[in-house]
C-alpha positions, 0 to 999 in steps of 0.5 A: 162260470161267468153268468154264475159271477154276473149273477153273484154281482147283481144279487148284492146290488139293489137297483130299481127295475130300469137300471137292473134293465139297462145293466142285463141290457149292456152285457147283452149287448156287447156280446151282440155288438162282438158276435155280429162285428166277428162274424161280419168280418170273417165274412158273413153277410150283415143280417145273418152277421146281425142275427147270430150276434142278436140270437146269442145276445137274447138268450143271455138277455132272457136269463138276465132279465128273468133271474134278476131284472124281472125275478119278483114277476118272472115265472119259471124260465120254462113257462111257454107264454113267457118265452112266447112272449120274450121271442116276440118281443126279440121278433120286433127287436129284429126288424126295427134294428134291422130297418135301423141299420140297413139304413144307416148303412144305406146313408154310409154311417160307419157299422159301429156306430150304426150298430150302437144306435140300433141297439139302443133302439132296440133296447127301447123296444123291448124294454118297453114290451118286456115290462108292459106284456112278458114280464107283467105279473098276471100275463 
């Protein structure tokens, strides 16, 4: 399975947390960019478009970050204050990247560049929360 091969791959490298951050983050965030590009084309209006391609990229993201970027202070993938914690944390991912790229649709940038700005901006944003509340040790 692929998230079996992403995992073997990780385990053999030893980077610090943001790198092993920005790595999970990218895999995350070429499935969102290729589930929201997908479904907008086939139709789907751009928020529920953007939502489905954010939705199945968090959850690959939650995985990631919890086996492998955060794995010395995750706790259990079923701990409820963590997915809580990861929800809200996907919650404010949502509305600045849809502020984000309703805007630069608005100022007529081109969907794929404006979705690669949104996603780094929520990047930001949820790395910054994730490290700071979901994954900190004594949350």
């Amino acid at each position: 399975m692929l998230i079996d091969g992403i995992k073997k791959f990780m385990r053999r490298i030893r980077l610090n947390e943001p790198i092993r951050y920005l790595i999970v983050g990218a895999i995350c965030q070429l499935s969102d960019l290729v589930i929201t590009l997908l479904s907008y084309n086939l139709g789907l209006n751009l928020f529920f478009a953007n939502s489905l391609g954010y939705s199945f990229g968090s959850t690959i993201s939650y995985v990631g970050h919890s086996k492998y970027t955060f794995k010395k202070k995750s706790k259990k993938l079923t701990s409820i204050k963590q997915i809580a914690s990861f929800i809200t944390a996907c919650f404010l991912g949502i509305i600045s990247g849809y502020i984000v790229i309703k805007l630069l649709t608005i100022l007529r940038i081109n969907l794929f560049f404006a979705k690669l700005i949104q996603l780094f901006i929520i990047a930001l944003v949820q790395y910054l929360f994730n490290s700071k509340v979901t994954y900190k040790k004594n949350f």
